[in-house]
C-alpha positions as CSV (number, residue, x, y, z in Angstrom):
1,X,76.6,103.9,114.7
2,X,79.6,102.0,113.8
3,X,82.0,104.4,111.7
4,X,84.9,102.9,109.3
5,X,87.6,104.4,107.7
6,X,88.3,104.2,103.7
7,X,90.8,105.6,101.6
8,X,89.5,107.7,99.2
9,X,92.9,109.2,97.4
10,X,96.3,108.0,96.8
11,X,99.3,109.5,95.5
12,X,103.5,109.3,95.0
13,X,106.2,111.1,94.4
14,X,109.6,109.9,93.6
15,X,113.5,112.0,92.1
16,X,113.6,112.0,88.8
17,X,117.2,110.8,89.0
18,X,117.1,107.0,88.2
19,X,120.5,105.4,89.0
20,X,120.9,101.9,87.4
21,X,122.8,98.8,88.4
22,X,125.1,99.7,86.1
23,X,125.4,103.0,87.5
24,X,126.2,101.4,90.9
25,X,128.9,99.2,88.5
26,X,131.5,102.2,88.4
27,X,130.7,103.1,92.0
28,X,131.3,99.9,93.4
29,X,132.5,95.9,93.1
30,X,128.9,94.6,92.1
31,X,127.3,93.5,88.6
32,X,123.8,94.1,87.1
33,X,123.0,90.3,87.2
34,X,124.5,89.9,91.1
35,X,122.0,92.6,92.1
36,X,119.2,91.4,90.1
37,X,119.3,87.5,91.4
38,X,119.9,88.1,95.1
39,X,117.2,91.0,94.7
40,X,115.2,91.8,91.7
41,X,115.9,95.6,91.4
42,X,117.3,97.0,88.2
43,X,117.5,100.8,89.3
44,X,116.1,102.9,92.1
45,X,115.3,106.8,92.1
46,X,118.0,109.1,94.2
47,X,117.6,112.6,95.3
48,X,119.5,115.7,93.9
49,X,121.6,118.8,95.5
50,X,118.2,120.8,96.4
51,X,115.7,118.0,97.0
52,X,114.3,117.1,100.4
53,X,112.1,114.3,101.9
54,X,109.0,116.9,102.9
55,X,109.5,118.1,98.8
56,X,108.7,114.4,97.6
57,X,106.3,114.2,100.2
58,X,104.2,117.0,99.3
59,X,104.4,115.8,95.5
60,X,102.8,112.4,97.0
61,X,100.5,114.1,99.6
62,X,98.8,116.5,96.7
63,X,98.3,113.9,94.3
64,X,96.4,112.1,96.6
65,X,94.2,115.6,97.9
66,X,93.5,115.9,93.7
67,X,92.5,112.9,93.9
68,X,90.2,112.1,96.2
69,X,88.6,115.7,95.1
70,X,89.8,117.9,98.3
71,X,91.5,120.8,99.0
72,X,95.0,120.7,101.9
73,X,92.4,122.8,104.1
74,X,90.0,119.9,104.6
75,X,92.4,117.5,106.3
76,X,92.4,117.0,110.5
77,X,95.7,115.9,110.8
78,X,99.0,114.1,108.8
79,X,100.9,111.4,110.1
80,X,103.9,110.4,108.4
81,X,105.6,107.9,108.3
82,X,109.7,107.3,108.2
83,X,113.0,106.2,109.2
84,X,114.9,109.0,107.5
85,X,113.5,112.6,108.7
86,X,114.7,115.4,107.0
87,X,116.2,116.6,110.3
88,X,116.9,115.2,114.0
89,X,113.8,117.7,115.1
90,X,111.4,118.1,114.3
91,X,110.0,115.5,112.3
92,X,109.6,116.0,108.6
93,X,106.2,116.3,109.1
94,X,106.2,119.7,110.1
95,X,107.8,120.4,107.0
96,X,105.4,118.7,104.8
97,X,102.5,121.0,107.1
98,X,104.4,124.1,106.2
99,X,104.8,122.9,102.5
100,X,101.1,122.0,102.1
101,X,100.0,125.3,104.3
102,X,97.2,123.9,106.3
103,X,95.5,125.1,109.1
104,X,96.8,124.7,113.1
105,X,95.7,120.7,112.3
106,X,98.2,118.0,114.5
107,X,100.6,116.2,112.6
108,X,103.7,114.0,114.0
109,X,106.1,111.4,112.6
110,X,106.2,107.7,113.4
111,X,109.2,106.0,113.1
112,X,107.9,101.8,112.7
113,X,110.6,101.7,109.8
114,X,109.1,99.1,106.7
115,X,106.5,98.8,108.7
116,X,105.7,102.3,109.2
117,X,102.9,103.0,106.8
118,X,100.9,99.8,108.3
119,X,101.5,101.5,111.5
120,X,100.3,105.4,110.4
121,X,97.0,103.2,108.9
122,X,96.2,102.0,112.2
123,X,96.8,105.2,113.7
124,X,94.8,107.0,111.4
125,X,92.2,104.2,111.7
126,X,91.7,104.7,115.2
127,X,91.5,108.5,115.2
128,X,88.6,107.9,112.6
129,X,86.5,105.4,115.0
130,X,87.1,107.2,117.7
131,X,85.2,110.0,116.1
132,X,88.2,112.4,117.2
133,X,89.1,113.1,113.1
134,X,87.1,112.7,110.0
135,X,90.3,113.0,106.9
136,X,94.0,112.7,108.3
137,X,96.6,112.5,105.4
138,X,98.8,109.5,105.8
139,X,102.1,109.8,104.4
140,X,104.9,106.9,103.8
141,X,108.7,108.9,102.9
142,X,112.1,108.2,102.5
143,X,115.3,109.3,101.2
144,X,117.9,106.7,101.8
145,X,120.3,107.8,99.3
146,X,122.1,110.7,101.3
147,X,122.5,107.8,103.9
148,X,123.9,105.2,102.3
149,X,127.5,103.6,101.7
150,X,128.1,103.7,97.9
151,X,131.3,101.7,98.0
152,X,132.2,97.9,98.0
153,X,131.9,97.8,102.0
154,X,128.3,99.0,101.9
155,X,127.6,96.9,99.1
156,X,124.9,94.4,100.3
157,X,123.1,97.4,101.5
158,X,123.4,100.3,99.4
159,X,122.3,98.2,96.2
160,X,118.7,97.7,97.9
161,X,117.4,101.2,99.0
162,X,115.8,104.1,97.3
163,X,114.0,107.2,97.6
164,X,110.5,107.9,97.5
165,X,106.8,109.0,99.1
166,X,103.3,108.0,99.1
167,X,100.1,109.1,100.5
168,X,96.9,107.8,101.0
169,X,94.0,110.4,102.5
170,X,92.0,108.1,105.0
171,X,87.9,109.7,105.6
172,X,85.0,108.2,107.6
173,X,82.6,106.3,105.9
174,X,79.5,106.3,108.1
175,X,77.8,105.1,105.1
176,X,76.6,101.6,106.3
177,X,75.6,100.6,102.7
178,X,79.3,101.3,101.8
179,X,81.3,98.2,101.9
180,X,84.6,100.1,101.2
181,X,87.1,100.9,104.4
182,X,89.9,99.2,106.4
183,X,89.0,95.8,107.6
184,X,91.3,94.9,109.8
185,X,94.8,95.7,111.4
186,X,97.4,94.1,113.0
187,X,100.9,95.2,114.2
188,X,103.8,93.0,115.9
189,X,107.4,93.9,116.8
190,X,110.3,91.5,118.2
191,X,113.0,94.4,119.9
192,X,115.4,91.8,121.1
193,X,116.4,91.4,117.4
194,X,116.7,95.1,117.0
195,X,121.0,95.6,115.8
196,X,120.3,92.8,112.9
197,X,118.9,95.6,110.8
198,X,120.1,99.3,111.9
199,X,122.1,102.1,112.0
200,X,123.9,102.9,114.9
201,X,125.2,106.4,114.9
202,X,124.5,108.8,115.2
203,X,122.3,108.7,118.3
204,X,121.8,110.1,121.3
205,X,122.2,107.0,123.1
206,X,126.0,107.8,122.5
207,X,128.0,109.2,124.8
208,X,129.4,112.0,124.7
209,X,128.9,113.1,121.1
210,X,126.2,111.4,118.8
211,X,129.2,110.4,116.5
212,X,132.7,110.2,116.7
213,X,135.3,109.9,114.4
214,X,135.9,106.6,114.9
215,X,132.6,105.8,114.3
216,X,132.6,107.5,111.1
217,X,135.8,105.9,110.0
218,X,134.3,102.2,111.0
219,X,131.1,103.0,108.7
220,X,129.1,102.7,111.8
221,X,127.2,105.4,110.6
222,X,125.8,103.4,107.3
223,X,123.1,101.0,107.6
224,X,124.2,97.3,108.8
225,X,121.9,93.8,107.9
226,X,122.5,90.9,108.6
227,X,120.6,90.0,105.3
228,X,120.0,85.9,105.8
229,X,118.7,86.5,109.2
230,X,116.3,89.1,108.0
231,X,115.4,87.0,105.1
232,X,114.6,84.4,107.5
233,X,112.3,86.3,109.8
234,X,110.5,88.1,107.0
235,X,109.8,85.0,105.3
236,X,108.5,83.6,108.4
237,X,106.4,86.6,109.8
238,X,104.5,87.9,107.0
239,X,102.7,85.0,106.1
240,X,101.9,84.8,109.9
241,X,100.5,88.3,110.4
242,X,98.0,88.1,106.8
243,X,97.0,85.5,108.2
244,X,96.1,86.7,111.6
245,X,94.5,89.9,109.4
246,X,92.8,87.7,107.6
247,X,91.1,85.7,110.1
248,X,90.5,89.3,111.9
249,X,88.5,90.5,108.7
250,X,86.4,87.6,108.4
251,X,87.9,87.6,104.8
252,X,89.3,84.2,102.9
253,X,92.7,84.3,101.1
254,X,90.9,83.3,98.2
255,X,88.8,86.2,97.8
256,X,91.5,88.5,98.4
257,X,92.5,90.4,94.6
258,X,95.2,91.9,95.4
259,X,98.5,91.0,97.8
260,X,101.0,94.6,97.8
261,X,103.5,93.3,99.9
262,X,106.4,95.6,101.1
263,X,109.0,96.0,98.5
264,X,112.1,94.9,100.2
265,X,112.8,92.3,98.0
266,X,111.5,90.4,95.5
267,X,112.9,87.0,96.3
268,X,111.1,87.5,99.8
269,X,107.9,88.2,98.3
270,X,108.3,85.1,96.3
271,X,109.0,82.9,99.3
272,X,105.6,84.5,101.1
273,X,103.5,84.0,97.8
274,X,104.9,80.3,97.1
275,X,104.3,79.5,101.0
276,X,101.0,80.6,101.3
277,X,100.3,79.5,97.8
278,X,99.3,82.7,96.2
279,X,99.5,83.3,92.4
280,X,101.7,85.5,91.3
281,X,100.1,87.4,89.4
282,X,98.4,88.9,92.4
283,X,101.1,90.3,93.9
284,X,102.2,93.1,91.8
285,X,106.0,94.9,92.3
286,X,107.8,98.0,91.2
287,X,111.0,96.9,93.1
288,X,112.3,96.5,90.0
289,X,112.4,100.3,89.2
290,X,111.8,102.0,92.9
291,X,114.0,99.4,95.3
292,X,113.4,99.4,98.9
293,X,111.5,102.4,99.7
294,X,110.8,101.4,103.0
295,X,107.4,103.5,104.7
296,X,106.8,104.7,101.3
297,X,107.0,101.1,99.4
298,X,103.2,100.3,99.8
299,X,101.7,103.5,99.4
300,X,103.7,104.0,95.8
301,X,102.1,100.4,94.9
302,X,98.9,101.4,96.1
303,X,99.0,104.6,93.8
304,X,100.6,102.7,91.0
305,X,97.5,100.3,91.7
306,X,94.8,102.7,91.6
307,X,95.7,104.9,88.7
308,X,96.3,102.0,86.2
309,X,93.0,100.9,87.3
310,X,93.8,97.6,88.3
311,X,92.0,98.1,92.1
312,X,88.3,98.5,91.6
313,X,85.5,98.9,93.7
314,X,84.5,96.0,96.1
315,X,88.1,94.2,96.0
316,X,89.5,93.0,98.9
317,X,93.4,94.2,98.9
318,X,96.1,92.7,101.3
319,X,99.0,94.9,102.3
320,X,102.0,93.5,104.5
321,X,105.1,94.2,105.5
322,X,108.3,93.3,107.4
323,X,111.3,95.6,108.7
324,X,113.9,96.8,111.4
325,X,113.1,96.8,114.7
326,X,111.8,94.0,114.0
327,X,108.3,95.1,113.1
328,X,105.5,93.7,111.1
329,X,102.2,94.2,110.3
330,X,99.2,93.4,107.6
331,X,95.9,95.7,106.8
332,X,93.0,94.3,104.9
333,X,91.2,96.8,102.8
334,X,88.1,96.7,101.1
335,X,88.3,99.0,98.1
């Protein structure tokens, strides 16, 4: 018997700290409208003294246990997904287990970066087929904001990111008369491009210290883009690989309700809608009040999604997503 996976609960959890364009104004050389054309954010969420990435996490991963109706104690395993851990080791999944207080279940963090939700799906995907887990918890978070150059030279960067988690609780569905469950995955990543989107230091591939003064006073330390080549790629990818997921599903565009594409920017999510000639109105954003949440982007649109009831049963939902490494990747669900 052929079992699929389905998700069956989503949740988010974001600072309650909003920080504005104009915020960023009095921090650095930049303007409301600048920020807005090149990227259509008007304020992102930032982190307190006191907060931490497994905190937000847990906010996310219990709103999704209430609401798919279960209890911390009947999940199998977490994976999380990040490119900002809480600490160096061990991942902030650990944290999140102790947070949550589960049982002795496995949990790990992947580190695919935008990508990395797409990435934990599949993962928790297979573990599901392969019969080896029936629930694993499936966690996007980021805080970006305690990382981030919040001056005129990190400008181009700092405007974009902000902080943030979602979950998604993914369960076997042996039910064959139960259409709902992931369709279709498919990942891709391009290393050789890896320095056009990264942070350098610190690292352990530095010798002899993970960072060095120098390094610090250089910025190296901050998170460097070459934005137009980025643009370029992710423009160019993500219509390839929903295509590919597509075709893999057995699914046509047309049918599809809902594209929630990775909320890096807006005017890239434009360029893949226009391209491959979907309406607008089927790509919903919160970009424009969360930024670039990176792993966490698509589970917060998914949970936006669900609790405003816009995804309904027996919709076919595209997710997508481009970032550092490069990595990309596209899921087709049926809800």
């Amino acid at each position: 018997m052929t079992i699929r996976s389905k998700i069956v609960g989503t949740g988010m959890g974001v600072p309650e700290h909003v920080v504005t364009n104009h915020d960023l104004e009095k921090l650095m050389d930049t303007s409301d409208e600048w920020i807005r054309q090149r990227s259509g954010i008007a304020e992102r969420r930032h982190i307190r003294e006191g907060e931490r990435p497994s905190e937000l996490a847990e906010r996310a991963s219990r709103r999704a246990l209430d609401a798919a109706g279960l209890e911390p104690g009947d999940l199998d395993g977490i994976v999380l997904a990040t490119l900002s851990s809480e600490h160096d080791f061990p991942g902030t999944s650990f944290f999140l287990h102790r947070r949550l207080g589960v049982p002795e279940i496995p949990c790990f963090d992947l580190r695919a970066q935008c990508s990395g939700f797409l990435y934990a799906l599949a993962t928790a995907d297979a573990y599901i087929r392969a019969g080896m887990m029936r629930r694993v918890l499936v966690v996007g978070c980021e805080v970006h904001s305690t990382g981030l150059d919040l001056t005129t030279r990190g400008r181009n960067v700092s405007v974009l990111f902000g902080d943030g988690a979602g979950a998604v609780i993914v369960e076997a569905n042996p039910d064959p008369e139960d259409r709902a469950g992931v369709l279709a995955v498919r990942m891709h990543a391009q290393g050789e491009h890896a320095e056009r989107l990264w942070i350098e230091a610190p690292g352990s591939g530095s010798y002899p210290l993970r960072i060095t003064a120098e390094q610090v006073a250089a910025g190296r330390h901050f998170p460097q883009m070459e934005g137009r080549f980025v643009f370029k790629h992710a423009v160019t990818r993500m219509p390839e690989v929903l295509r590919e997921t597509l075709d893999a599903a057995g699914v046509k565009q047309d049918d599809v309700s809902w594209f929630l594409l990775h909320q890096a920017n807006l005017r890239i999510n434009e360029f893949v809608a226009q391209a491959m000639g979907i309406p607008p109105e089927k790509c919903p954003s919160n970009i424009e009040r969360f930024g670039n949440c990176s792993a966490a982007s698509i589970p917060m649109l998914l949970d936006e999604g669900a609790r405003a009831g816009r995804l309904e049963p027996g919709q076919l939902i595209a997710l997508a997503a481009f970032g550092s490494g490069f990595t990309w990747a596209s899921a087709i669900l049926r809800w």
